[in-house]
C-alpha positions in Angstrom: 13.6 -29.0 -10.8 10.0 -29.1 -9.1 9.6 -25.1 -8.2 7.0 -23.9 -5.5 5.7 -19.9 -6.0 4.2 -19.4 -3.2 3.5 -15.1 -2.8 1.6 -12.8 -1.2 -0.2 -9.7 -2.9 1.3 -7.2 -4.7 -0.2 -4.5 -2.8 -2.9 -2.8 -5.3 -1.4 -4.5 -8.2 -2.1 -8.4 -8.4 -3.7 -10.4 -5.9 -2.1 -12.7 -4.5 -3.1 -15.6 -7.4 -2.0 -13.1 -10.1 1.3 -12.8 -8.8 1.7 -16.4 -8.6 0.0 -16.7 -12.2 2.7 -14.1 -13.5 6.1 -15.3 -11.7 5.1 -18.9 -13.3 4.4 -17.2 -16.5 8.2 -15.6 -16.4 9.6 -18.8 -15.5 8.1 -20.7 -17.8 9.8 -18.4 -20.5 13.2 -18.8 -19.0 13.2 -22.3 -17.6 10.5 -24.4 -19.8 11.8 -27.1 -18.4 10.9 -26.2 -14.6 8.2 -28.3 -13.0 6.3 -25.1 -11.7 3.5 -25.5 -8.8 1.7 -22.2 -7.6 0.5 -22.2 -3.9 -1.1 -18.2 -3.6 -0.8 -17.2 0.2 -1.6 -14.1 2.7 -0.6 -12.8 6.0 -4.5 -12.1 7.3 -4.8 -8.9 6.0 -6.0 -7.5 2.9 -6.1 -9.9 0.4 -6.6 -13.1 2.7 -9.6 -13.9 1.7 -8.8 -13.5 -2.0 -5.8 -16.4 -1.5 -7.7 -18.4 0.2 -10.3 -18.9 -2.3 -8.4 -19.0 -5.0 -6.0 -21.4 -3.6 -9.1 -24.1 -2.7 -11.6 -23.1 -5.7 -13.8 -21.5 -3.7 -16.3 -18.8 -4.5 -17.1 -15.5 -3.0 -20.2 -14.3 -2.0 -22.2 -10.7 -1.0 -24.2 -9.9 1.4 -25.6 -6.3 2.5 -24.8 -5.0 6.1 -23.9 -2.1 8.2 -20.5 -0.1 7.7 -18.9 1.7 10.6 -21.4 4.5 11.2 -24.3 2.1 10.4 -24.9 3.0 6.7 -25.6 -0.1 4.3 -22.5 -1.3 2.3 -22.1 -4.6 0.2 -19.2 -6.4 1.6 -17.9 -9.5 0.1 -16.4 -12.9 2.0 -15.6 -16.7 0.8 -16.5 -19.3 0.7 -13.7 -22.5 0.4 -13.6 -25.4 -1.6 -14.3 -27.5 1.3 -18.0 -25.8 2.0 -17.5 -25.6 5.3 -15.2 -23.0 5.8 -15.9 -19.3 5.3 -13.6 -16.7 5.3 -13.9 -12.7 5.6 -11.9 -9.8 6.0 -13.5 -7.9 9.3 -12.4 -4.1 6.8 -15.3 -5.4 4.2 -17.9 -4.1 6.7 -15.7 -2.4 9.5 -12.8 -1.0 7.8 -11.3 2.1 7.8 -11.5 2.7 4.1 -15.4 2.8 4.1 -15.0 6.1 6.4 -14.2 9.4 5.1 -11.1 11.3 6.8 -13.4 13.9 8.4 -16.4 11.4 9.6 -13.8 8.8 11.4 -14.7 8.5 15.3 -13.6 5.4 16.8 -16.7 7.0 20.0 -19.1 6.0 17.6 -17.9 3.1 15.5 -19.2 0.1 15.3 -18.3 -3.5 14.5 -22.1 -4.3 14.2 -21.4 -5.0 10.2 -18.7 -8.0 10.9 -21.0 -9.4 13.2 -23.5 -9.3 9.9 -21.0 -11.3 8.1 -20.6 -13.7 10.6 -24.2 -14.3 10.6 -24.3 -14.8 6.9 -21.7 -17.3 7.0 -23.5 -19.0 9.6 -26.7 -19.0 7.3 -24.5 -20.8 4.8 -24.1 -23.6 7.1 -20.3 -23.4 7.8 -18.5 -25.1 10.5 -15.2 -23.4 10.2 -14.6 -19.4 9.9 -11.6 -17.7 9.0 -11.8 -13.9 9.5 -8.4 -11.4 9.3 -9.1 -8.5 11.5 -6.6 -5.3 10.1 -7.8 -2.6 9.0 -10.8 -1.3 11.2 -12.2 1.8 12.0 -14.0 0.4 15.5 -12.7 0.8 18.7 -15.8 -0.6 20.4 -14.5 -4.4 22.0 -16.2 -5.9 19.6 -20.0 -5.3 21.2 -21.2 -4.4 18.0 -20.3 -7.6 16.6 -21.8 -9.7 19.7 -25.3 -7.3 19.2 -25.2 -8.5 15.6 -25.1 -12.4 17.0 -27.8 -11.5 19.5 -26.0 -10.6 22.3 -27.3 -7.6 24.4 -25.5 -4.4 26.4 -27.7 -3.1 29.1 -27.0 0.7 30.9 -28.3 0.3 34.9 -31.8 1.1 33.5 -31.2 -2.3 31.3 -31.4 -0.4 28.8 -29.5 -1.0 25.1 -26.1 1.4 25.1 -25.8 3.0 22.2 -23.1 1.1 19.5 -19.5 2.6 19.6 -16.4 3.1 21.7 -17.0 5.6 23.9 -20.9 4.2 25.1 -19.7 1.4 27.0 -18.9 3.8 29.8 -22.6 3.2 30.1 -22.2 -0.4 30.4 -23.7 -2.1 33.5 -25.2 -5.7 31.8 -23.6 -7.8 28.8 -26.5 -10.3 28.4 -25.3 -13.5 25.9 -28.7 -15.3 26.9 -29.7 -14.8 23.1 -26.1 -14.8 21.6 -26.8 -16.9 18.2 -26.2 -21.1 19.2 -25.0 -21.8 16.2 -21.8 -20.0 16.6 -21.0 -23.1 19.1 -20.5 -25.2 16.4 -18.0 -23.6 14.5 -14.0 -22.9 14.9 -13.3 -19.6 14.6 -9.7 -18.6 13.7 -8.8 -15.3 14.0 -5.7 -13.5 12.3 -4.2 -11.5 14.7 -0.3 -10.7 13.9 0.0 -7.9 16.9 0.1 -8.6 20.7 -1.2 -5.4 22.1 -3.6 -5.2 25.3 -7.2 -4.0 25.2 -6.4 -1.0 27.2 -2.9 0.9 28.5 -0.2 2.6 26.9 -0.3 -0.1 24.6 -3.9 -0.4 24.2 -5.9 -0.3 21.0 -6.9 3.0 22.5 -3.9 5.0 22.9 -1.9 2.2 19.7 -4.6 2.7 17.4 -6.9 5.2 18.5 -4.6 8.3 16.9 -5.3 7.0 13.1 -8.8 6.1 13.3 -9.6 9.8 14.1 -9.5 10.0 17.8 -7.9 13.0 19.9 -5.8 12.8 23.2 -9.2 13.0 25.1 -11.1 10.9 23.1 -8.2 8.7 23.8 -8.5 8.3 27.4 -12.5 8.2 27.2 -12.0 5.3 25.0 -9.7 3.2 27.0 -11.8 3.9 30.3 -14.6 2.5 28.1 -12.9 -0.7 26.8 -11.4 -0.9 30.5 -15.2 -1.2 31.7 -16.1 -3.1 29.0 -13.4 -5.6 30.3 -14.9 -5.6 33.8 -17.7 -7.0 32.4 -16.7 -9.8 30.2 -14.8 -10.8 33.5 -18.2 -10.7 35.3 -20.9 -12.1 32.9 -18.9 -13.8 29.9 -16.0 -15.1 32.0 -13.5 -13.9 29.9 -10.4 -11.6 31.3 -9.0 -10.1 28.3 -6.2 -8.7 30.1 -4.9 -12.1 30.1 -5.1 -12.4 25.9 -2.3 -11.5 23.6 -3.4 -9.4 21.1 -6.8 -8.9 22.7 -6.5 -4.6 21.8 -6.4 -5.9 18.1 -8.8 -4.1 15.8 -10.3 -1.6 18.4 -10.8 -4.5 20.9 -12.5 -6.8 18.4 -9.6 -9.3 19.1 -11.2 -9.4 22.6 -15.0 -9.9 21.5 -14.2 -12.5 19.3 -12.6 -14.7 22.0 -15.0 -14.0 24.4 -17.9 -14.5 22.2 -17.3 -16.6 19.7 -14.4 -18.9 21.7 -12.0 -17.8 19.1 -8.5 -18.7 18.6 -5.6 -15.9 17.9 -3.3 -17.2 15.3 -1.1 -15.8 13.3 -2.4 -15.2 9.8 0.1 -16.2 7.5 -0.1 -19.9 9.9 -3.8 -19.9 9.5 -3.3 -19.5 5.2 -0.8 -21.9 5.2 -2.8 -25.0 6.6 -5.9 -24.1 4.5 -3.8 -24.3 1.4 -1.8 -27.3 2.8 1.5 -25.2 2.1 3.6 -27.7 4.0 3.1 -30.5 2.2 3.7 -28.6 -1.0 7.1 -27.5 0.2 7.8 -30.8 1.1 7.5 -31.6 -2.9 9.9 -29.0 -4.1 13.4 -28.7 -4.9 12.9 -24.6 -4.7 10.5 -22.0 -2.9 9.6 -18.7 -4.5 7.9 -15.9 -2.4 7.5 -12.7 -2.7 5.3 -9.2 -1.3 4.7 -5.8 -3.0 7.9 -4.7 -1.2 10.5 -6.3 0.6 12.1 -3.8 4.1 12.9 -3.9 7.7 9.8 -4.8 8.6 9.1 -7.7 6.5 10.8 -10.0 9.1 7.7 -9.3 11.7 5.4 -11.6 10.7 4.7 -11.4 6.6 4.3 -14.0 4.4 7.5 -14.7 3.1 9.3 -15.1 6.1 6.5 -17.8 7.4 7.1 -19.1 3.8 10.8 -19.2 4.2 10.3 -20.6 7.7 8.5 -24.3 6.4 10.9 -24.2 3.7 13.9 -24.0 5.8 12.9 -27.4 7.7 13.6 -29.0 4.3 16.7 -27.3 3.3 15.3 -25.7 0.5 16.7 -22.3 -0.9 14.2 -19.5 -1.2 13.7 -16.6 -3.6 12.1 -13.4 -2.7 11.0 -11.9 -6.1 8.8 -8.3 -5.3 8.3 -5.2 -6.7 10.6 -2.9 -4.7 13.4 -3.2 -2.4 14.0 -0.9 0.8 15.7 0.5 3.2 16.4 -2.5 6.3 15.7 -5.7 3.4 18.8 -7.3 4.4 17.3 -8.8 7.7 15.5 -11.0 5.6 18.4 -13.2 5.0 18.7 -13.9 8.5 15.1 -15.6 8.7 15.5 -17.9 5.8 15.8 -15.9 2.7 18.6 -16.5 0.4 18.1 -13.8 -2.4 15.9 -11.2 -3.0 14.9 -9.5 -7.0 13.0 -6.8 -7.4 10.8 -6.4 -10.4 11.5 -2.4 -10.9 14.5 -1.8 -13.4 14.3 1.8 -12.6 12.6 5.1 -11.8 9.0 4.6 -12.0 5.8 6.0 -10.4 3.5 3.6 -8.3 0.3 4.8 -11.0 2.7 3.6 -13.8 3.0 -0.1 -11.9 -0.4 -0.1 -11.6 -1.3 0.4 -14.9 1.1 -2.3 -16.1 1.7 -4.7 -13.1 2.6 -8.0 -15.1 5.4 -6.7 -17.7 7.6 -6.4 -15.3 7.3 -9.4 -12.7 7.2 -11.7 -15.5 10.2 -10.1 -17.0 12.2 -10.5 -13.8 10.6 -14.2 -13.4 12.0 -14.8 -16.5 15.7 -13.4 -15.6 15.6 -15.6 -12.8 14.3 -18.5 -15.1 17.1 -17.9 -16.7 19.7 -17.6 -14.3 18.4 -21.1 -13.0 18.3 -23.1 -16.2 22.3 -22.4 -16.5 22.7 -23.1 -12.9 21.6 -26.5 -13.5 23.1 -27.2 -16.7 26.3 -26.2 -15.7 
């Protein structure tokens, strides 16, 4: 039997390669006789870039930029196996994590630091970028990444606007005369799994606005601001955002990025799957095995297993969700091509107690389900 293990992370346990490393280690104990491929994947958030690289032998590199509020961090992207393709996680230098609770003010955030990394990459002579855009603590459209590139944002003095959400109420010029040429030359994918506006009641104002520290007012200041911003992009980038799914994505970055870099909004876990060539691995197996940190109600809107489940549905092939716990809602997963689901937790434990011992207990149920599979087959 010719087995595919194709997971994502195991949120703050095992990336997404370990996981694979560790069902295929359990398997191998239960079903030696398995032919066992490993094919590591990701959704576009955290962890993407980690798949990616270990799923084409790539190699990571450093490089130092600005974080949110414009301090130096050292944030890390990668490089792929084919050395043309970069990809980076917009949170290394623009994430919320990188902000304390009681500095986070999406008014004065900036996205300046991805722009950084985008620049990098471009230093490195890549033709294709890959860049997953969850987890930021920006609200600013983007502009902080298109200064980074070269791009200018003039007051009515022409003037530079300060960086962050709430300055682009002071926006009267976006000038792209210096915006970097190279970035014409490259493909720029963009995970994006959410649909929401740049401004409204679904806005990245008033969606995400709330958790990246701003109040009710701030709220509305912000969304006039990105409202603005938009009038703009129309005028001197012709771009309308308000015609782009999923253009309120990361602050507004999700608009930026298609306006200045000519971007494409893709769903993450389709953007991993044809830079590891998932398809065609599916199409050699007799068996798929996924799998997440936790399976629930939710898993069915847009995570890797069901996209995984998905290509291995237009073969026929039964799929295995193997994860560490199970919640409330899981069930829905059958519906959207999973057959079975196993958790790896036998009982009560605490989350610090997983983390301290991750592998013992995916490989043990990996091995169960080796197990249950060898006498499947030989009965």
């Amino acid at each position: 039997m010719n087995i595919l293990i194709a997971p994502d992370s195991f949120k703050e346990t095992l990336t997404a390669g370990e996981a694979a490393d560790t069902i295929a280690k359990g398997l191998r104990r239960g079903f030696p006789a398995a032919n066992l491929s490993t094919s590591p994947m990701a959704d576009g958030g955290e962890g993407t870039v980690d798949a990616l690289v270990e799923a084409t032998n790539g190699r990571y590199v450093s490089a130092d930029v600005e974080d949110p509020l414009g301090r130096t961090v050292t944030a890390r992207y990668g490089l792929l196996g084919d050395g043309e393709t970069a990809a980076i996680e917009m949170a290394e230098a623009s994430g919320i994590h990188l902000v304390a609770e009681d500095e986070r003010d999406p008014k004065i955030t900036s996205t300046f630091g991805t722009g950084e990394l985008i620049r990098d990459a471009l230093d490195h002579g890549v033709t294709n970028m890959i860049i997953g855009i969850g987890g930021s603590a920006t609200n600013d459209g983007g502009a902080g990444m298109a200064e980074a590139l070269g791009a200018r944002f003039l007051d009515a003095n022409r003037e530079p606007v300060a960086r962050g959400g709430s300055a682009l109420n002071e926006l009267a010029v976006i000038d792209t005369a210096n915006l970097d040429p190279r970035l014409k030359n490259v493909r720029f994918r963009i995970a994006c799994d959410v649909d929401n506006p740049l401004t409204g009641e679904r806005g990245a104002s008033a969606v995400f606005g709330p958790q990246k520290g701003a109040s009710a007012d701030d709220i509305a200041q912000l969304d006039a601001a990105l409202a603005r911003y938009a009038g703009y992009l129309a005028r001197d980038v012709s771009i309308d955002p308000s015609a782009i799914p999923g253009s309120g994505a990361a602050g507004g970055l999700g608009a930026g990025m298609v306006a200045f870099l000519d971007a494409e909004l893709e769903s993450g876990a389709t953007i991993v799957a044809d830079e590891t060539n998932l398809a065609a691995a599916i199409a050699r197996a007799d068996l798929v095995i996924t799998g997440e940190g936790g399976i629930n109600h939710q898993t069915v809107y847009g995570k890797t297993p069901i996209h995984v489940a998905k290509l291995a549905k237009t073969h026929n092939l039964p799929v295995i969700a193997l994860c560490g716990t199970i919640s409330l809602g899981y069930e829905t997963v059958f519906d959207a091509g999973i057959d079975a689901v196993f958790s790896a937790v036998t009982g009560p434990v605490t989350f610090d107690e997983l983390k301290a011992d991750p592998i013992t207990p995916v490989a043990t149920a990996a091995e169960n389900l080796g197990r249950l599979l060898a006498m499947k087959l030989s009965s």
